[in-house]
N, CA, C and O of each residue as an XYZ file, in Angstrom:
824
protein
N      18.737     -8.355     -1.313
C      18.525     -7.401     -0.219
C      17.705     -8.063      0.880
O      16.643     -8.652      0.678
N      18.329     -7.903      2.123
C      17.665     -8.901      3.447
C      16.007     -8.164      3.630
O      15.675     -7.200      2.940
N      15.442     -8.551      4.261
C      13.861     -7.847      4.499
C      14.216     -6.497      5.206
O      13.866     -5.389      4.800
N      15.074     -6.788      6.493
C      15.539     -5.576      7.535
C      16.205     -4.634      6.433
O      16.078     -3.431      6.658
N      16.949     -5.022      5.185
C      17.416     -3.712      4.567
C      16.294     -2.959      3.422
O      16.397     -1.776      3.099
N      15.282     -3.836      2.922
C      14.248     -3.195      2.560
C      13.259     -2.520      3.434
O      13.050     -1.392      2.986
N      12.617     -2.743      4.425
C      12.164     -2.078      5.020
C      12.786     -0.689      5.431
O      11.966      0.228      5.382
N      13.657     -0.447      5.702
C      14.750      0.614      5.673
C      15.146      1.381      5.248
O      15.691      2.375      5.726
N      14.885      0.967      3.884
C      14.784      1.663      2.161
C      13.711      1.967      1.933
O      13.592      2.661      0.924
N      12.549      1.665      2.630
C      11.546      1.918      2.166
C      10.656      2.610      2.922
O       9.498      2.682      2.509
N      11.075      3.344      4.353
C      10.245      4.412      5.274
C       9.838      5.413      4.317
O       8.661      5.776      4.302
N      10.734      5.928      3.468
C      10.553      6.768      2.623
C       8.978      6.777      1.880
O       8.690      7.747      1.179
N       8.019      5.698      2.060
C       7.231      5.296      1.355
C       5.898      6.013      1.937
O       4.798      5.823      1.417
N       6.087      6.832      3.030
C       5.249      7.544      4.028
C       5.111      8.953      3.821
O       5.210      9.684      4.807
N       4.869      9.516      2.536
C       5.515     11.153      2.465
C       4.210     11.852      3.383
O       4.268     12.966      3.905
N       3.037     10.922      3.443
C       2.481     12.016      3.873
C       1.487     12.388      5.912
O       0.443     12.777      6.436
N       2.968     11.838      6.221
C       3.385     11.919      8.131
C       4.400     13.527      7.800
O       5.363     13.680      7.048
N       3.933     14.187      8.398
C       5.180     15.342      8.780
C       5.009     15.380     10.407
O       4.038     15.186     11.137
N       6.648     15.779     10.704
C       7.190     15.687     12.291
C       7.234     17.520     12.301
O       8.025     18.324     11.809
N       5.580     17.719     13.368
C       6.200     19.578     13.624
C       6.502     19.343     15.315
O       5.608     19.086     16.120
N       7.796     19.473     15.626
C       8.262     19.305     16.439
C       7.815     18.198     17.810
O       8.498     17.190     17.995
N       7.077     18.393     18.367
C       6.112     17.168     18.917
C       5.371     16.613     18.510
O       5.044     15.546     19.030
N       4.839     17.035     17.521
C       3.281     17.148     16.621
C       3.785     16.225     15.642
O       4.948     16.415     15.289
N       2.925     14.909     14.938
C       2.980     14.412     13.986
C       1.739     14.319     13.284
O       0.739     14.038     13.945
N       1.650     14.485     12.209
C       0.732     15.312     11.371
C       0.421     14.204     10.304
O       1.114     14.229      9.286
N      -0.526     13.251     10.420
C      -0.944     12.272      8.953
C      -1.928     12.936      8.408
O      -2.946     13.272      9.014
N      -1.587     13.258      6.757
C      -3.359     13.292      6.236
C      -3.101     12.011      5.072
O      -2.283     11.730      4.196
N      -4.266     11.484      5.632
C      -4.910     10.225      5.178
C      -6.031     10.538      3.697
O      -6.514      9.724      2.910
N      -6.150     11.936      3.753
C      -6.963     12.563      2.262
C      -7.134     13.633      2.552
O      -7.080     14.040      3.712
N      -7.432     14.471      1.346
C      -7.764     15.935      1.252
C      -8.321     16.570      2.379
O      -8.206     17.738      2.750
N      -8.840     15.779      2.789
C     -10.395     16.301      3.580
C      -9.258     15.615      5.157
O      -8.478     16.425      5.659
N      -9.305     14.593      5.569
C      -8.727     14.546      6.497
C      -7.260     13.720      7.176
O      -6.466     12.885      6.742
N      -7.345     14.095      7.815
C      -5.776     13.992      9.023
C      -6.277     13.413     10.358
O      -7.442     13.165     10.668
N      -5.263     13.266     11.016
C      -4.902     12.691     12.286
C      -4.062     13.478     12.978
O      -3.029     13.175     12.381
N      -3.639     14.455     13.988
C      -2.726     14.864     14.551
C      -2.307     13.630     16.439
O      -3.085     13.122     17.247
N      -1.036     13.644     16.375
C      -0.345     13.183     17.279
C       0.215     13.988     17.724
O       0.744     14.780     16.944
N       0.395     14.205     19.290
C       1.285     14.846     20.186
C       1.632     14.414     21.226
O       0.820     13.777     21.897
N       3.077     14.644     21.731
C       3.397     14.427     22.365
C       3.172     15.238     23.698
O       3.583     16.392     23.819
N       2.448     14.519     24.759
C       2.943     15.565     26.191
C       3.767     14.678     27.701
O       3.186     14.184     28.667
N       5.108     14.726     27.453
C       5.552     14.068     28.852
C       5.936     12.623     28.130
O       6.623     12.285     27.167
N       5.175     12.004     29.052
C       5.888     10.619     28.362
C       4.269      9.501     28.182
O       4.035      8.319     28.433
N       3.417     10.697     27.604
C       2.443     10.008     26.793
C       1.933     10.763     25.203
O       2.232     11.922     24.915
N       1.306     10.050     24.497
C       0.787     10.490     22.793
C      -0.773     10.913     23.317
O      -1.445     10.424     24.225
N      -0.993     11.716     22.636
C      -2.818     11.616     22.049
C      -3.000     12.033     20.684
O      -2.344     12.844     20.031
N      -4.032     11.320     20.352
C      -4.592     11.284     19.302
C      -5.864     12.179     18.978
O      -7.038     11.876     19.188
N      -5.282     13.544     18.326
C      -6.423     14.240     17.877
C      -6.858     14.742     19.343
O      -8.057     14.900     19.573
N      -5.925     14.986     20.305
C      -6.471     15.540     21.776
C      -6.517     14.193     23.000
O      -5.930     14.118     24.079
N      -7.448     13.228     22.335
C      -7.758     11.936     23.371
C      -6.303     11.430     23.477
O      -5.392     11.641     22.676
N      -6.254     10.522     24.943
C      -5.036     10.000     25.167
C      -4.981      8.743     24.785
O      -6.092      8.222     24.691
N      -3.924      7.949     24.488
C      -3.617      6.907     23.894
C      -4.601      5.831     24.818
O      -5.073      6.143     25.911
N      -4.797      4.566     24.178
C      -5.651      3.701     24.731
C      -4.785      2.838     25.286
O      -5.206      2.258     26.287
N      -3.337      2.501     24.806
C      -2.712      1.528     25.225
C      -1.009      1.712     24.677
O      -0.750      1.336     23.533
N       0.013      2.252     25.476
C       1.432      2.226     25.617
C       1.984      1.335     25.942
O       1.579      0.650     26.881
N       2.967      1.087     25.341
C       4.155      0.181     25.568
C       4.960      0.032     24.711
O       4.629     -0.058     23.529
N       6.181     -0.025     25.115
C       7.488      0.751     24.773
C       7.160      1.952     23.548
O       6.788      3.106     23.760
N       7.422      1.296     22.202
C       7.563      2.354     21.449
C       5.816      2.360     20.480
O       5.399      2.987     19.506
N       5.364      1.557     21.185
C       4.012      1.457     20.529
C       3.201      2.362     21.404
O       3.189      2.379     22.635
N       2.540      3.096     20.589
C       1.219      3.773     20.985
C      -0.194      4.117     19.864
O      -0.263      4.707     18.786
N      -1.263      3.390     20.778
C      -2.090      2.868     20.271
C      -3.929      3.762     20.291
O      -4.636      3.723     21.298
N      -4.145      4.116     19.639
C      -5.292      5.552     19.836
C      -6.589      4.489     20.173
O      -6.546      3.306     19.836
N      -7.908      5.181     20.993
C      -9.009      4.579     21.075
C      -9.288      4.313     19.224
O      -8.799      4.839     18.224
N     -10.827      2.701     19.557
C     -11.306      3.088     18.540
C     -12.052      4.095     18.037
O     -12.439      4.769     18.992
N     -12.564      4.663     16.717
C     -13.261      5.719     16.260
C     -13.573      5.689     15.047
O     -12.718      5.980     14.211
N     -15.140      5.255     14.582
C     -15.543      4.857     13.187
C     -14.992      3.545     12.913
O     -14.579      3.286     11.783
N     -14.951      2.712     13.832
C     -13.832      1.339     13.516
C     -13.162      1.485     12.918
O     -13.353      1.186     11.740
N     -11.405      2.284     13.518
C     -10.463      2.181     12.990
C      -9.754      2.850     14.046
O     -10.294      3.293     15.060
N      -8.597      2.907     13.791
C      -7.502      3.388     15.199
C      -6.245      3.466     14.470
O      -5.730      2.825     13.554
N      -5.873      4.631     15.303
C      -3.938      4.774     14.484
C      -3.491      4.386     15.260
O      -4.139      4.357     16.306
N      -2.406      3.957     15.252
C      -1.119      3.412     15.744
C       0.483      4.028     15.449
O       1.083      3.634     14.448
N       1.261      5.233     16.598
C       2.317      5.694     16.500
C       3.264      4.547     16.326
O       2.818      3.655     17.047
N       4.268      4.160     15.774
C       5.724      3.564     16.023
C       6.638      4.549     16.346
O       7.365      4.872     15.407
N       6.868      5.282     17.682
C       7.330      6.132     18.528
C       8.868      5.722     17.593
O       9.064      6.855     17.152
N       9.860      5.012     17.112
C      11.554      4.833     16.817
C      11.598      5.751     15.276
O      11.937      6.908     15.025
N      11.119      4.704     14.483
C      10.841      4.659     13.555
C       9.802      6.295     12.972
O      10.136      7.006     12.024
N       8.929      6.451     13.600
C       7.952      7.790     13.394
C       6.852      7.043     12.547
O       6.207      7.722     11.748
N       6.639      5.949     12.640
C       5.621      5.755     11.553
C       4.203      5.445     12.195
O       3.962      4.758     13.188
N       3.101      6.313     11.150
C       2.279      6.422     12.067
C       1.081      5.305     10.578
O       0.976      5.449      9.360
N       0.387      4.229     11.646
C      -0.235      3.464     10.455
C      -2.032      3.183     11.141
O      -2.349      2.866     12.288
N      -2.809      3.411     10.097
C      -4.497      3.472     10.594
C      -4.954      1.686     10.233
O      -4.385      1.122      9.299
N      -5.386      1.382     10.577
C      -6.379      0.050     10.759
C      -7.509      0.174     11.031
O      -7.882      0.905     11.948
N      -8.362     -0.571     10.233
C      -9.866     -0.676     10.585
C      -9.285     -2.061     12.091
O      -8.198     -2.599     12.298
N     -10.726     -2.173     12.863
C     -10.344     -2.818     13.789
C     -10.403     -4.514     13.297
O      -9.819     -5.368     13.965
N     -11.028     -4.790     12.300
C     -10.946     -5.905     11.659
C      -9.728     -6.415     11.686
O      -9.379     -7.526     12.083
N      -8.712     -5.030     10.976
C      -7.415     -5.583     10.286
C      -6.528     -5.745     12.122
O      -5.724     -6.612     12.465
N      -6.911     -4.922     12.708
C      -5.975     -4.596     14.075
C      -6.090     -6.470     14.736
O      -5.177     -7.226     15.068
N      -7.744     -6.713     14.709
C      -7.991     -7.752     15.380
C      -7.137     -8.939     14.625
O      -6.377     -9.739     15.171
N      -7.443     -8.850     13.300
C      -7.036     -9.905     12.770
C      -5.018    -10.365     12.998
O      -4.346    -11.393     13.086
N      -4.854     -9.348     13.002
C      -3.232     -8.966     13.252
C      -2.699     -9.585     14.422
O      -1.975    -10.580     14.392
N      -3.084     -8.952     15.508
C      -2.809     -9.688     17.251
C      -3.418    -11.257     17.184
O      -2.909    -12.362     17.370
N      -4.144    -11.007     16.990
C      -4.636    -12.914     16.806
C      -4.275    -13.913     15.965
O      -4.808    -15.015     16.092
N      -3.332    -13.687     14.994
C      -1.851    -13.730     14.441
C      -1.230    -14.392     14.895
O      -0.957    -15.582     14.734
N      -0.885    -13.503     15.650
C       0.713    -13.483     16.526
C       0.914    -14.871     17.560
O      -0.016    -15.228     18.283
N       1.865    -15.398     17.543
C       2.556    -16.674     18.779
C       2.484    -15.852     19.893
O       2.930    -14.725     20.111
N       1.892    -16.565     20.499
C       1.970    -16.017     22.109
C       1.759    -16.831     23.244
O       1.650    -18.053     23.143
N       1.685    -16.150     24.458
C       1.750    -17.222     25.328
C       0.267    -17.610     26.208
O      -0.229    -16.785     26.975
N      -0.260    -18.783     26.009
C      -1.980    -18.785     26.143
C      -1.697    -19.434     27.417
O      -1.065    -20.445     27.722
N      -2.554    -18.286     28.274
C      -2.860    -18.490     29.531
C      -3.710    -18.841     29.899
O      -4.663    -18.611     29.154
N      -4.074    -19.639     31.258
C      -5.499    -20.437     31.809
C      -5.903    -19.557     32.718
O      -5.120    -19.318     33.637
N      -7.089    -18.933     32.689
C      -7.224    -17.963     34.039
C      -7.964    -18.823     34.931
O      -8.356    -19.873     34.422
N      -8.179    -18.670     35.858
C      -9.532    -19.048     36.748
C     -10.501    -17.525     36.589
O     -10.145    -16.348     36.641
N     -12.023    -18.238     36.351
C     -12.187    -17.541     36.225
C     -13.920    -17.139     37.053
O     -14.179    -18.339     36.962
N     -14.832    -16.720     37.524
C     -16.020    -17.149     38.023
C     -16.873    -15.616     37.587
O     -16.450    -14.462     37.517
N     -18.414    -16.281     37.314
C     -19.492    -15.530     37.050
C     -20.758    -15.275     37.766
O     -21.825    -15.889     37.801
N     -20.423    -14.422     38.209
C     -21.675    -13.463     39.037
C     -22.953    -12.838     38.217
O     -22.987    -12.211     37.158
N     -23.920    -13.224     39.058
C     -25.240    -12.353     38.345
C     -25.364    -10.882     39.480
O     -25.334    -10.828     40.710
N     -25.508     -9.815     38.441
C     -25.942     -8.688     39.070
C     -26.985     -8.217     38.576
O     -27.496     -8.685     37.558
N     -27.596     -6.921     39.421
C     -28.589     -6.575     38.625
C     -28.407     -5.639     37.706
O     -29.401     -5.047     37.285
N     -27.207     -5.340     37.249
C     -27.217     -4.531     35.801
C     -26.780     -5.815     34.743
O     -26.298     -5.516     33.651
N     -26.902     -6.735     34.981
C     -25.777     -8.123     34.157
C     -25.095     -9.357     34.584
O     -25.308    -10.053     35.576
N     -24.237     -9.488     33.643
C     -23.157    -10.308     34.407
C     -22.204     -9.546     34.316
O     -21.941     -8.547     33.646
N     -21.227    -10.720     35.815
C     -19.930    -10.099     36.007
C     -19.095    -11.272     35.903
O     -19.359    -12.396     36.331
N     -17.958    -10.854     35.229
C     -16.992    -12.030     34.978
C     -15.497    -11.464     35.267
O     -14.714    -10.716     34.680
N     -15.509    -12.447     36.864
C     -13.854    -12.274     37.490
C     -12.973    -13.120     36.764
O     -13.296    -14.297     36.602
N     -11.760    -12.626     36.241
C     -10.705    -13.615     35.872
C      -9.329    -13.046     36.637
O      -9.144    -11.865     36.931
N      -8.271    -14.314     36.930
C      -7.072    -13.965     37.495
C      -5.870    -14.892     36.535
O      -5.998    -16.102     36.718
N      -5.138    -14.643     35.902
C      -4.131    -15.032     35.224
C      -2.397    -13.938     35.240
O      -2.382    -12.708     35.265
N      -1.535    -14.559     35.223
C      -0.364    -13.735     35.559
C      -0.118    -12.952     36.560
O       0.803    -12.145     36.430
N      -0.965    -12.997     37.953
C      -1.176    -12.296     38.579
C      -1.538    -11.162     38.586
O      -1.143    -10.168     39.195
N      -2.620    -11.405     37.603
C      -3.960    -10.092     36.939
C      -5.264    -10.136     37.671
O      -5.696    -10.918     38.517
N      -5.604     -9.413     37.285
C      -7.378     -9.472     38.339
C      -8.064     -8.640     36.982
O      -8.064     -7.412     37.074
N      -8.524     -9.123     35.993
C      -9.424     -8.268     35.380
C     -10.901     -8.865     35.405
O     -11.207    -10.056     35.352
N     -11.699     -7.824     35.491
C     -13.472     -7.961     35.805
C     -13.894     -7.283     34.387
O     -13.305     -6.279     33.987
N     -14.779     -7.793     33.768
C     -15.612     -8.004     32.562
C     -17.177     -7.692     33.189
O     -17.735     -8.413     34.016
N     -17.721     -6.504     32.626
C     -19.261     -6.485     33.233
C     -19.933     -6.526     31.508
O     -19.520     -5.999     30.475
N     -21.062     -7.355     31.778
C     -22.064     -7.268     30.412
C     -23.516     -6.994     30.399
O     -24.223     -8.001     30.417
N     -23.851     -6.353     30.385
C     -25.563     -5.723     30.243
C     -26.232     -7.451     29.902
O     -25.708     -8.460     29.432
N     -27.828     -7.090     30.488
C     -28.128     -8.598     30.046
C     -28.346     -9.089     28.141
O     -28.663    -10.163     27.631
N     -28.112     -8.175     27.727
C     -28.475     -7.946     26.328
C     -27.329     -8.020     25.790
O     -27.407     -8.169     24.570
N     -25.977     -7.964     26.317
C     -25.164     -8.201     25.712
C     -25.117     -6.733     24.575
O     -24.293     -7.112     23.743
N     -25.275     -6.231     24.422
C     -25.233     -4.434     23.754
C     -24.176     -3.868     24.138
O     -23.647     -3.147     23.292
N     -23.471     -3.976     25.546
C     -22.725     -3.139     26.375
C     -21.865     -3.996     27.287
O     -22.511     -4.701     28.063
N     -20.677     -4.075     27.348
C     -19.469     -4.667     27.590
C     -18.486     -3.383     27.884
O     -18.281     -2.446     27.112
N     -17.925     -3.579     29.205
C     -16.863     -3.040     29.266
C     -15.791     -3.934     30.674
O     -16.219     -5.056     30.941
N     -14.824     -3.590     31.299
C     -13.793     -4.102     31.560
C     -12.976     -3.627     32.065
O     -12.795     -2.410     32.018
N     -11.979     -4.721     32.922
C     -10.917     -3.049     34.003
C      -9.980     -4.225     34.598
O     -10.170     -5.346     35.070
N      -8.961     -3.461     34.354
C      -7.092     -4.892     34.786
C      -7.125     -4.142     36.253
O      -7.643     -3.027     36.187
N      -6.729     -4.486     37.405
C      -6.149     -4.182     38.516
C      -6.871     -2.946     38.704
O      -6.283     -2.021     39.265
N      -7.966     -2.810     38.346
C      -8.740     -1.446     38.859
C      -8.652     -0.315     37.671
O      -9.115      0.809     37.480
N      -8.159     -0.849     37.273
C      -8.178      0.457     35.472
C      -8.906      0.293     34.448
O      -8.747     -0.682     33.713
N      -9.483      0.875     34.311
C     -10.447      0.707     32.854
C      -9.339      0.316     31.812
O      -8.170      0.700     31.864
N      -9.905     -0.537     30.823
C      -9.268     -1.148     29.931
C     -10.302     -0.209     28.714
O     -11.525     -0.071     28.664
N      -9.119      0.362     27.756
C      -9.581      1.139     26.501
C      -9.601      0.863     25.223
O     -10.302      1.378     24.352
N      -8.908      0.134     25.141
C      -8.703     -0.285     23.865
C      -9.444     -1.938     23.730
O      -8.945     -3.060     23.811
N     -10.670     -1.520     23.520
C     -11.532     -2.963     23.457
C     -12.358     -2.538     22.272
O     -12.693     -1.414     21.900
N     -12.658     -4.031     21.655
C     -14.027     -3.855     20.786
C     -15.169     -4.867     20.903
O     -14.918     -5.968     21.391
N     -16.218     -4.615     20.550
C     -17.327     -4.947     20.629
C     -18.259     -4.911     21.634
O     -17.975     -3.974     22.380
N     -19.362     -5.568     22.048
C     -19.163     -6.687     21.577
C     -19.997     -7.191     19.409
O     -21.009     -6.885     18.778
N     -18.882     -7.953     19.178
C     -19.127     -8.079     17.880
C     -20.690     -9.245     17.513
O     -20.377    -10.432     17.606
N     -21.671     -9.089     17.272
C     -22.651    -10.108     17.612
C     -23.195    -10.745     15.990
O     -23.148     -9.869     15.126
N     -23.546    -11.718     15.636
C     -24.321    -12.159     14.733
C     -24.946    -13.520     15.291
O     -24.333    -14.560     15.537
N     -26.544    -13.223     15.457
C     -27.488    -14.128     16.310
C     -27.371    -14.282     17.385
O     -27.771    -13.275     17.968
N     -26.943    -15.197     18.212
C     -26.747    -15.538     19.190
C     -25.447    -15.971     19.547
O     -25.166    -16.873     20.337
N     -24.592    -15.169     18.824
C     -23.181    -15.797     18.611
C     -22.336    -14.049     19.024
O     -22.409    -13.260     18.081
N     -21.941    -13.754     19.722
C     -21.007    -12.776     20.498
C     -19.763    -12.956     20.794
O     -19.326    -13.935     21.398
N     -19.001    -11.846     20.309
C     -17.374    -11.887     20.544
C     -17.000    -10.378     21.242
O     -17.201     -9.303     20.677
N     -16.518    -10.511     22.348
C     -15.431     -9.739     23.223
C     -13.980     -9.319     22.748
O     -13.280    -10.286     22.445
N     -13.555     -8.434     22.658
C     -11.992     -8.380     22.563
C     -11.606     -7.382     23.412
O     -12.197     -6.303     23.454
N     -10.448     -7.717     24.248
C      -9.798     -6.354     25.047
C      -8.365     -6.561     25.148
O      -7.786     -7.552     25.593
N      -7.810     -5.359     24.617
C      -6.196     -5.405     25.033
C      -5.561     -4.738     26.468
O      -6.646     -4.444     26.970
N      -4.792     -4.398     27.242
C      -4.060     -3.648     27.171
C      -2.500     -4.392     27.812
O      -2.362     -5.612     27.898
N      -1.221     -3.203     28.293
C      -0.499     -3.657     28.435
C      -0.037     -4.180     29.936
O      -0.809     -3.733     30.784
N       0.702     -4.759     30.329
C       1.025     -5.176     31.805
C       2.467     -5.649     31.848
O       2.988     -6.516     31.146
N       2.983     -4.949     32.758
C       4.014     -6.613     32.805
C       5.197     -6.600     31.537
O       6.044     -7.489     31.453
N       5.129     -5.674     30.760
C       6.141     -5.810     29.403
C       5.520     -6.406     28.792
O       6.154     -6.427     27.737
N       4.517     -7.062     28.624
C       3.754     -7.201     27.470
C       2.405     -6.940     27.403
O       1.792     -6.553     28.398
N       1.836     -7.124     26.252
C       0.597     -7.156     25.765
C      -0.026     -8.361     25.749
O       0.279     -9.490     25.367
N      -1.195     -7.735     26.375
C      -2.280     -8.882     27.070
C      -3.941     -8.710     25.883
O      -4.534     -7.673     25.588
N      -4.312    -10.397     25.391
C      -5.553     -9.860     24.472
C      -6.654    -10.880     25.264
O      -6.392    -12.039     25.588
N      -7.384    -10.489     25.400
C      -8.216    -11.203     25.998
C      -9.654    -11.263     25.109
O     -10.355    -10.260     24.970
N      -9.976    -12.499     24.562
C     -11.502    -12.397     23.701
C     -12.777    -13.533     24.869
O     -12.612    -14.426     25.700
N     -13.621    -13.020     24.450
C     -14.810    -14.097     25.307
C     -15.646    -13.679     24.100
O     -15.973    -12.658     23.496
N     -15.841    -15.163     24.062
C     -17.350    -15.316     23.164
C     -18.635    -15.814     23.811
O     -18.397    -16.749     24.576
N     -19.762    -15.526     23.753
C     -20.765    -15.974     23.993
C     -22.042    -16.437     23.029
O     -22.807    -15.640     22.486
N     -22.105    -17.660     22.943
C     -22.702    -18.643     22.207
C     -24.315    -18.941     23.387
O     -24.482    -19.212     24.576
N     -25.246    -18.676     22.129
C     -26.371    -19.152     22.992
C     -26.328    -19.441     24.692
O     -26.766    -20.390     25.341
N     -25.621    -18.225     25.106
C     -25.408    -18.033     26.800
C     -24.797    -18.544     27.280
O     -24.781    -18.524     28.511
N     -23.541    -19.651     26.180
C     -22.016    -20.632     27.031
C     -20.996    -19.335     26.517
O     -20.888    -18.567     25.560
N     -20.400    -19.606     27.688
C     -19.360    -18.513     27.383
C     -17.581    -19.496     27.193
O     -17.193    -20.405     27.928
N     -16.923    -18.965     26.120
C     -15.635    -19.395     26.216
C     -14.445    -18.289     26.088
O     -14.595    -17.393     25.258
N     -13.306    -18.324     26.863
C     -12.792    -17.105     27.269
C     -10.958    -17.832     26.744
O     -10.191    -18.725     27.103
N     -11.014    -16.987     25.951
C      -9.198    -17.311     25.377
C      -8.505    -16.195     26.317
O      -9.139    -15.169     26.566
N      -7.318    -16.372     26.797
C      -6.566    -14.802     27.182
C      -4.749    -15.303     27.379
O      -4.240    -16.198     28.055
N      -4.311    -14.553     26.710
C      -2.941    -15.006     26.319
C      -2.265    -13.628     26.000
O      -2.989    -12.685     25.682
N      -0.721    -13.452     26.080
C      -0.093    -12.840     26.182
C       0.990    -12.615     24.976
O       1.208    -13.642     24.334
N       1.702    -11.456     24.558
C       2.030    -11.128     23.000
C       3.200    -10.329     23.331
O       3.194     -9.631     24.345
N       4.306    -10.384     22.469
C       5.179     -9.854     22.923
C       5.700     -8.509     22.133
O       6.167     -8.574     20.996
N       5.571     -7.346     22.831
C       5.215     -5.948     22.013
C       6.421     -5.802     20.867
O       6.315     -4.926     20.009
N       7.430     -6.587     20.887
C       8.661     -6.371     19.596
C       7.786     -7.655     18.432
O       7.892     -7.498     17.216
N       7.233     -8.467     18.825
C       6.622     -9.366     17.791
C       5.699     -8.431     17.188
O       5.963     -8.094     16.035
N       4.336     -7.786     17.910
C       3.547     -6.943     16.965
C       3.919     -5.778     16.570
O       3.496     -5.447     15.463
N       4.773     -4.831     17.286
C       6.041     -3.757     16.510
C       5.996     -4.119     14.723
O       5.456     -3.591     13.751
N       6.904     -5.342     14.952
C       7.500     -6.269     13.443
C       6.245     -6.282     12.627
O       6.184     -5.891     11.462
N       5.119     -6.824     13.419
C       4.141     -7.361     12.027
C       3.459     -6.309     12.011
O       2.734     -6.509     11.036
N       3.117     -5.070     12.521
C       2.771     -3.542     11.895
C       3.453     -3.293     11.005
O       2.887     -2.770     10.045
N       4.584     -3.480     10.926
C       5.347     -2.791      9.680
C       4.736     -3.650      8.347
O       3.985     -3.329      7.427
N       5.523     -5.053      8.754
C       5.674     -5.620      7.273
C       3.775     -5.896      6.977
O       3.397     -6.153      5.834
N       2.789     -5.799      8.106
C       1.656     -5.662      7.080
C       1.314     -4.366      6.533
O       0.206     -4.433      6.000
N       1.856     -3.153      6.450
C       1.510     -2.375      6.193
C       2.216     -2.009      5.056
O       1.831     -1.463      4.022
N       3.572     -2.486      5.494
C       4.181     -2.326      3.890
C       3.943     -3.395      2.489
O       4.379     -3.191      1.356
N       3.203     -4.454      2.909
C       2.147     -5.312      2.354
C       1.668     -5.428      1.866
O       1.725     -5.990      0.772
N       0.582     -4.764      2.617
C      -0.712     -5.277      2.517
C      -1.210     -3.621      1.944
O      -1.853     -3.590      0.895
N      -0.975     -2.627      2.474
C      -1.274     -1.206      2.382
C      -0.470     -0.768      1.577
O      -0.653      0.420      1.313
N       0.580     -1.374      0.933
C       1.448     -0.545     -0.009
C       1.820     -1.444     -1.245
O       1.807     -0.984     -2.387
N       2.173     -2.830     -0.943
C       2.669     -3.028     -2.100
C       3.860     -3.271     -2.276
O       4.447     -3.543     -3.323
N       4.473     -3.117     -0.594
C       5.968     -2.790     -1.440
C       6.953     -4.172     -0.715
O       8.152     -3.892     -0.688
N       6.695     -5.229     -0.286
C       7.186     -6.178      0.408
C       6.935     -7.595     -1.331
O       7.277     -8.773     -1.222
């Protein structure tokens, strides 16, 4: 049996997603659930709106470090701690881009301009590094984590989409040198590896 015909055979492995008409309904345990809805031609999660769309992927803020993830074709709806999310996209073959990039001192921080693909995203950081946030072409970027810190050693991560694909951008900061990866992912490649890690790694059944 090819992988594409097990996987296929094996949606069935989800009994506990129900579809109430827009509404998709996970309980993850006794005690709790996740509701998804549809309004128009966006998802929210539990009310909040998705952090990051594209095509059939839709992707919830984080919350308690972890985040669901709709597969809008398919209906399958799968939770990740952000560990597993991070570890997943950083995975993936993609296409690693060189930004230019320059750093400003302000007086709430730093500011860090980058331009790649004909992107403009700005990175602001408290001087403490505590507080990080971020914005593509003037939009807040939502689906980010950290920053992740142990000593003097700091990691950045921010997704979202542009362009038909998915954009991840990490900056680390090391005893105050900063190094900035940002490269591009192609949303049918991480589609694919949601499934088969979940049917995996979370089930057992690959």
């Amino acid at each position: 049996m090819s992988r594409k015909e097990q996987s296929e055979g094996k949606r069935i492995a989800f009994p506990f997603i129900i579809l109430l008409g827009t509404t998709y309904l996970r309980r993850m345990n006794k005690r709790e659930e996740v509701r998804i809805e549809k309004k128009g031609n966006r998802i929210t999660f539990d009310g909040i709106e998705e952090a990051l769309s594209i095509n059939e992927i839709h992707i919830s803020e984080p919350k308690d470090r972890r985040l669901h993830i709709l597969l809008d074709g398919p209906g399958l709806i799968i939770t990740l701690t952000e560990d597993e999310f991070i570890s997943i996209a950083s995975s993936l073959k993609g296409v690693k881009l060189k930004p230019l990039y320059k750093t400003e001192i302000s007086q709430i921080g730093v500011v860090i301009r980058l331009e790649a693909d004909s992107l403009h995203v700005i990175v602001v950081m408290d001087w403490s590094l505590h507080s990080i946030f971020s914005n593509v072409d003037g939009e807040r970027i939502r689906l980010d984590f950290g920053p992740l810190c142990e000593y003097n050693d700091c990691i950045y991560y921010a997704f979202f989409s542009k362009n038909n694909w998915i954009y991840m951008l990490k900056m680390r900061s090391v005893d105050g040198q900063m190094d900035v990866e940002f490269r591009r992912i192609s949303p049918h490649v991480l589609k694919n590896e949601l499934v088969f890690y979940t049917l995996g790694n979370k089930f057992g059944l690959l």
